[in-house]
C-alpha positions as CSV (number, residue, x, y, z in Angstrom):
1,X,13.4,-18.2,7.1
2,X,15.1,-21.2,8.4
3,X,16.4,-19.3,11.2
4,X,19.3,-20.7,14.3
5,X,18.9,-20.6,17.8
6,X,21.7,-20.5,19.7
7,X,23.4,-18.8,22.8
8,X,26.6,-16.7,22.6
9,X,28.6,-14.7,24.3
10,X,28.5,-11.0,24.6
11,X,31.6,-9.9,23.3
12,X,31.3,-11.9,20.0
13,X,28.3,-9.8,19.1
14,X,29.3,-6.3,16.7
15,X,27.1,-3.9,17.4
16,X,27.4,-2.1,14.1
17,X,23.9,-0.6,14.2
18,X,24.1,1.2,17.8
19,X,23.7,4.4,16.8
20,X,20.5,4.5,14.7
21,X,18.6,3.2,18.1
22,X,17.2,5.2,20.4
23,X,18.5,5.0,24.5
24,X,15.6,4.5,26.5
25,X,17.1,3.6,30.3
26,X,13.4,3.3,31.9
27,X,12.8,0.8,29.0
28,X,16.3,-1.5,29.8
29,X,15.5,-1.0,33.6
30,X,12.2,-3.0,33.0
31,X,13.6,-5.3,30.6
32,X,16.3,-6.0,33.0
33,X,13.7,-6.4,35.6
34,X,12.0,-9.3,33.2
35,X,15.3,-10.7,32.3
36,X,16.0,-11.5,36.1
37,X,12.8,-12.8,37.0
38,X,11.5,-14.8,34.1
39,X,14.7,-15.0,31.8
40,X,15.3,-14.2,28.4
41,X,12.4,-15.3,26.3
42,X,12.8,-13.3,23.5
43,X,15.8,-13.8,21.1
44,X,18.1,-10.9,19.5
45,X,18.3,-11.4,15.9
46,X,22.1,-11.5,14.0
47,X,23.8,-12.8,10.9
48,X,27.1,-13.5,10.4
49,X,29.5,-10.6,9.9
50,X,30.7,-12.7,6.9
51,X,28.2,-14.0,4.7
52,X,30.6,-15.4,2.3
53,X,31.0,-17.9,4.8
54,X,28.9,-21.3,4.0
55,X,29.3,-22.7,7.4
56,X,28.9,-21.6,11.3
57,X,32.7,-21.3,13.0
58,X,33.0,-21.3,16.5
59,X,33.9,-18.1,18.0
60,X,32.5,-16.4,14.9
61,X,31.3,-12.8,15.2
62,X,27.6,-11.7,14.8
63,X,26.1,-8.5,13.7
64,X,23.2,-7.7,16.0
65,X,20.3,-6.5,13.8
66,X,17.6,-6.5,16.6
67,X,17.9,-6.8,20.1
68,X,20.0,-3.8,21.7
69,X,17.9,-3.3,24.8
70,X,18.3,-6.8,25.4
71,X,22.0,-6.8,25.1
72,X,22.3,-3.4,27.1
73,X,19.9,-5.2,30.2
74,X,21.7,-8.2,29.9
75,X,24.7,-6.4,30.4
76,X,23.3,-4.2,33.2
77,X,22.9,-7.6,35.1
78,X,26.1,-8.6,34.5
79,X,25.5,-11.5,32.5
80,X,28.0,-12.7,29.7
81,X,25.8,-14.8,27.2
82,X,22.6,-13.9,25.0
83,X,19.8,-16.2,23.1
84,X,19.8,-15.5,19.7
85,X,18.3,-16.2,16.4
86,X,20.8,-16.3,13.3
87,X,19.2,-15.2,10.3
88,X,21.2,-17.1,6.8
89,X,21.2,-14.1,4.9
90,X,23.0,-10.8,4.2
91,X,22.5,-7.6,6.0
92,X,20.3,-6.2,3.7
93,X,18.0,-8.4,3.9
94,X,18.1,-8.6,7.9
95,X,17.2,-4.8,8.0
96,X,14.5,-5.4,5.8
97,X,13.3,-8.2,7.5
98,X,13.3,-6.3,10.6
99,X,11.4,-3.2,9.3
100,X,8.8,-5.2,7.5
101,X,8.2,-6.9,11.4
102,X,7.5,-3.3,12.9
103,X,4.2,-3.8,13.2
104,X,4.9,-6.3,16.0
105,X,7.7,-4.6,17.6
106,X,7.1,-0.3,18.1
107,X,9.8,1.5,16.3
108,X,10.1,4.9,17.3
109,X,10.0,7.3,13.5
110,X,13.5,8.4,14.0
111,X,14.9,4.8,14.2
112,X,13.1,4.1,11.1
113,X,14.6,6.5,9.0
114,X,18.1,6.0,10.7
115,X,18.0,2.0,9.2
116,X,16.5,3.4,5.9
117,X,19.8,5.5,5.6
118,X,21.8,3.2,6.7
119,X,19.8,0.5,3.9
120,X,19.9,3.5,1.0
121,X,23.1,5.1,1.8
122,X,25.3,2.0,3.3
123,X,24.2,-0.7,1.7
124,X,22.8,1.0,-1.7
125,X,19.5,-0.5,-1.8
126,X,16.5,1.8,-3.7
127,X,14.1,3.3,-2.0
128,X,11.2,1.7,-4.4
129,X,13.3,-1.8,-3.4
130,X,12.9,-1.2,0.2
131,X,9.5,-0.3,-0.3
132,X,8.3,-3.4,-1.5
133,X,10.8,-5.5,0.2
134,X,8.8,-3.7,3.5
135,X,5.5,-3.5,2.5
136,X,5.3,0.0,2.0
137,X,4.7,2.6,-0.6
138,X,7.7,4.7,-2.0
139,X,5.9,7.9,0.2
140,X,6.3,6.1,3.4
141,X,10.1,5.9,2.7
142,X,10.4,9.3,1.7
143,X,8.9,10.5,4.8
144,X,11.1,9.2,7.0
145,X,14.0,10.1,5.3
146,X,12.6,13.6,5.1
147,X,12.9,13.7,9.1
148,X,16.8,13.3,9.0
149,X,17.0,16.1,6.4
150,X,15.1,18.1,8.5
151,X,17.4,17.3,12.0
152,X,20.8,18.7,12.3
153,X,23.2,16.1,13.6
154,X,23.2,17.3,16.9
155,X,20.0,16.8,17.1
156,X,20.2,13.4,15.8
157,X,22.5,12.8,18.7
158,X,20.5,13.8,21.2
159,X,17.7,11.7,20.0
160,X,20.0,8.1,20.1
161,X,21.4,9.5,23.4
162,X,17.8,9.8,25.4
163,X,18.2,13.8,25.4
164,X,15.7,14.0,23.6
165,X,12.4,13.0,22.4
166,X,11.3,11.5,18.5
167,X,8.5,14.1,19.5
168,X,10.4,17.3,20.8
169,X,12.9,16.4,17.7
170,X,10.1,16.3,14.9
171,X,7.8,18.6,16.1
172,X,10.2,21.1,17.5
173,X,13.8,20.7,17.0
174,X,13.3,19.8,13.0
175,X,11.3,23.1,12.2
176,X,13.0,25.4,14.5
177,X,16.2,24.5,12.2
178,X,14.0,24.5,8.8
179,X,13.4,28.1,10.1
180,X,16.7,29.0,12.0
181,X,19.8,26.4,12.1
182,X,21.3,28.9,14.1
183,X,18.4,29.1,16.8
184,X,17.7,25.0,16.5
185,X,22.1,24.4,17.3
186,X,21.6,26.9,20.5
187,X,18.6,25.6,21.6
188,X,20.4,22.0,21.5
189,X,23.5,22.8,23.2
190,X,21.3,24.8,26.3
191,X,19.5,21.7,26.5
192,X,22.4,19.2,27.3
193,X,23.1,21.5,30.5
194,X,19.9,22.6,31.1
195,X,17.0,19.9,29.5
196,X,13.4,20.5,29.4
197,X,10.7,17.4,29.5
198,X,8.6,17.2,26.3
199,X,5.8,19.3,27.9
200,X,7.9,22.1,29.1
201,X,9.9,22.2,25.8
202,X,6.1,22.1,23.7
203,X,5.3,25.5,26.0
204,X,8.6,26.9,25.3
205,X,8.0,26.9,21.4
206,X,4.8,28.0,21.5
207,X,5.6,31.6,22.9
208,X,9.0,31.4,20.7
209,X,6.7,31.4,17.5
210,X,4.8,34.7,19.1
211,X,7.6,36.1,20.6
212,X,10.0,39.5,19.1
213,X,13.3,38.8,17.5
214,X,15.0,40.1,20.3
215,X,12.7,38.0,23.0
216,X,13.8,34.7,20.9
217,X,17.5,35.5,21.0
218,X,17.2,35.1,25.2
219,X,15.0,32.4,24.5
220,X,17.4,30.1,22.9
221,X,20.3,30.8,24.9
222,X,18.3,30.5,28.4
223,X,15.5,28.1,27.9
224,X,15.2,26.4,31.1
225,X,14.7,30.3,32.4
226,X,12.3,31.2,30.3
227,X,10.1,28.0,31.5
228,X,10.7,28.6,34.9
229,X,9.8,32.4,34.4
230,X,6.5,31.0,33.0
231,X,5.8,28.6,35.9
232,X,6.8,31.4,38.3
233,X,3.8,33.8,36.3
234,X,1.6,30.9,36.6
235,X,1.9,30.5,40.0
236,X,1.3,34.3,40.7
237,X,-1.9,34.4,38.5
238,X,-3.0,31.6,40.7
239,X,-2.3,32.9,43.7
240,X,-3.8,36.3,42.7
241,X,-6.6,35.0,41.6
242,X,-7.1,32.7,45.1
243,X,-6.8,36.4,47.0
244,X,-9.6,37.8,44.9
245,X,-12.1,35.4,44.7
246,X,-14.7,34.7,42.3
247,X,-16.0,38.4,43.1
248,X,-12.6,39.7,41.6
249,X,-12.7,37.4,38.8
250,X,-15.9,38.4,37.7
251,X,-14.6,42.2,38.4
252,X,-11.9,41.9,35.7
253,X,-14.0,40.0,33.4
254,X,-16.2,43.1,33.1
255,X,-13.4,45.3,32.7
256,X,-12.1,43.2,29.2
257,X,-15.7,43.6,28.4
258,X,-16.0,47.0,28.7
259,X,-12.3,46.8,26.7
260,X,-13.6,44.7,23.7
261,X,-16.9,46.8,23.1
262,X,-14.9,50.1,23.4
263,X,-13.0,48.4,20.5
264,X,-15.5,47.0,18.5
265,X,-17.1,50.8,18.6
266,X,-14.1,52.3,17.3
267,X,-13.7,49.8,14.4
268,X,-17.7,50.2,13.2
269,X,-17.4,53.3,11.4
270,X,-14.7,51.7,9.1
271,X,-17.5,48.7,8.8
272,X,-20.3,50.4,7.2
273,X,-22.5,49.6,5.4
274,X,-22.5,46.5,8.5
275,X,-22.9,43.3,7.0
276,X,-26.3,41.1,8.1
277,X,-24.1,38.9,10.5
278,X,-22.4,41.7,12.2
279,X,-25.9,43.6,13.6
280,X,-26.6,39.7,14.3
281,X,-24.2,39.1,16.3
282,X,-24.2,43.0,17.7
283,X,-28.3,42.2,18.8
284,X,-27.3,39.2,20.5
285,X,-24.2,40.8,22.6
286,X,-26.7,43.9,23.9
287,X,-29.1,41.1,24.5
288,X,-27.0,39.3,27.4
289,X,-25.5,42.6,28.2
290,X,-29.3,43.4,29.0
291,X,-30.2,40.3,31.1
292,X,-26.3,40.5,32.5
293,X,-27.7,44.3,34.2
294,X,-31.1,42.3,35.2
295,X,-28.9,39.7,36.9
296,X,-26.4,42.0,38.8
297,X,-29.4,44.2,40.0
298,X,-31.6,41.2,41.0
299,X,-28.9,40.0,43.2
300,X,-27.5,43.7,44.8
301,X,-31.0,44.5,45.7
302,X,-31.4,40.7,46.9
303,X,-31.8,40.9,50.6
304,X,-32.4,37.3,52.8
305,X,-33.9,39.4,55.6
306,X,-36.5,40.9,53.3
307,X,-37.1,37.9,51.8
308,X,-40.5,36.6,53.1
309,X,-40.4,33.2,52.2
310,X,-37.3,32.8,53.5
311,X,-38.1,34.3,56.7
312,X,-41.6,32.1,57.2
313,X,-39.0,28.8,56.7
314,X,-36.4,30.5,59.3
315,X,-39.6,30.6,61.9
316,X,-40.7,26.7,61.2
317,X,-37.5,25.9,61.7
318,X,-37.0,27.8,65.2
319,X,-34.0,28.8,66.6
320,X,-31.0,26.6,66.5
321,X,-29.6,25.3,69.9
322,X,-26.3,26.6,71.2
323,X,-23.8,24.5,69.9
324,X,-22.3,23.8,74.0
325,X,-25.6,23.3,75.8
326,X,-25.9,20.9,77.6
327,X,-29.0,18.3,77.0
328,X,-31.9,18.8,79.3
329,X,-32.4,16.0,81.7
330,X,-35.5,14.3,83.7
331,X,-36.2,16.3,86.8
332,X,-36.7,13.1,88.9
């Protein structure tokens, strides 16, 4: 592509395509960090915003197709002018262009599918065209249109806003709403006042899939509470389990023992006849429980004093000195 560099000014740049990328401010704080200290090496990409037009005009506006972090840290450092590279052709086949580049340039899934609509539903190009065009199969398209249907707009939103993650939106947000639109739109609008990182909203979701009805409507509502009630029992198990020891720990780890074989024992009379891996499995659970007893009565009836290897090693070695007597000296 016989492509123009040049340098223009800020405000002569539309940027018609804002809102299918993602806001990333640690991401323009570095780049703004670059910019200052090496420059701008790397060039946004535009065409003209009329490709009717056979020749360049000064003062002509520019659709920015790639490039909006650079734009947003140039801006950040208060600079009025950007290096570009004018691509002669239309808009179509800018996007194009830029989505069949994505293997040199990390496009988050969500800003994918946000230029596929835009190439499908604003430009009217066919998914099979973009596919070639892209060097992709039809599936690959689909997909990522597929994540758009499954995201309520909100959601969408909060995604190109930094809110929220392409991860916490895909894996979370888009089947909470395949499951609950209802649940997926409150969940969203506790979020802006209250947001969770990824992790903490990953924990969240996994006790809202084993949670009651009536535990999920609270969930929804209050989720920032309901992560901070789970770091609050976390910390209490810890500390619980600092005050007991291993010697407690080992305590309540017999007691669920003695819990699961009570329950296997009621379940066995609904099990006959037992199947060959069952009494398999049964043998080898009373064959630790057997050396478990050996163990725990090996060491109760253990006793150092008694001991009388240890006590011929304690006599080699002699007594040990007082730790605050002082050394003998030469009696002159």
């Amino acid at each position: 592509m016989d492509a123009a560099r040049l340098e223009v000014d800020l405000h002569l740049l539309e940027l018609r395509f804002a809102g299918v990328r993602l806001i990333e401010p640690q991401a323009v704080d570095k780049l703004a960090r670059s910019i200052e200290r090496d420059g701008q090496i790397v060039p946004c990409v535009v065409v003209r915003a009329s490709p009717d037009s056979s020749e360049a005009k000064d003062g002509e506006r520019l659709v920015l197709i790639d490039g909006y972090r650079r734009v947003a840290a140039l801006r950040r450092l208060g600079r009025d002018r950007a290096f570009v590279e004018r691509w002669p052709c239309d808009l179509a086949e800018a996007l194009l262009g830029v989505l069949a580049r994505a293997q040199n340039r990390s496009f988050a899934a969500i800003e994918e599918a946000l230029l596929l609509r835009e190439l499908t539903e604003g430009l009217g190009v066919s998914q099979r065209e973009i596919g070639r065009r892209c060097g992709r199969d039809d599936s690959w398209v689909n997909r990522r249109l597929q994540l758009l249907s499954a995201l309520p707009e909100s959601g969408l939103a909060a995604v190109c806003a930094g809110r929220l993650s392409t991860w916490a939106a895909t894996r979370v947000i888009a089947p909470l709403a395949r499951a609950s639109s209802a649940h997926a739109e409150q969940l969203l609008a506790a979020l802006t006042g209250a947001p969770l990182s990824t992790r903490e909203l990953c924990r969240w979701f996994e006790h809202y899939q084993k949670a009651r009805r009536a535990v999920r409507e609270r969930m929804v509502k209050h989720p920032k509470l309901f992560v901070q009630a789970l770091n609050e029992s976390a910390a209490q198990d810890r500390t619980d389990r600092l005050r007991v020891g291993p010697e407690g720990e080992c305590e309540a780890e017999l007691w669920r023992i003695n819990e699961l074989i009570c329950r296997v024992r009621k379940r066995l009379s609904m099990l006959t006849p037992l199947s060959a891996e069952l009494v398999k499995a049964l043998a080898r659970a009373q064959a630790n429980f057997e050396g478990l007893q050996d163990d725990i009565k090996r060491y109760s009836e253990h006793d150092p004093d008694r001991d009388p290897q240890w006590r011929a090693v304690a006599k080699v070695a002699g007594p040990e000195p007082a730790r605050d007597q002082p050394v003998a000296e030469t009696v002159a």
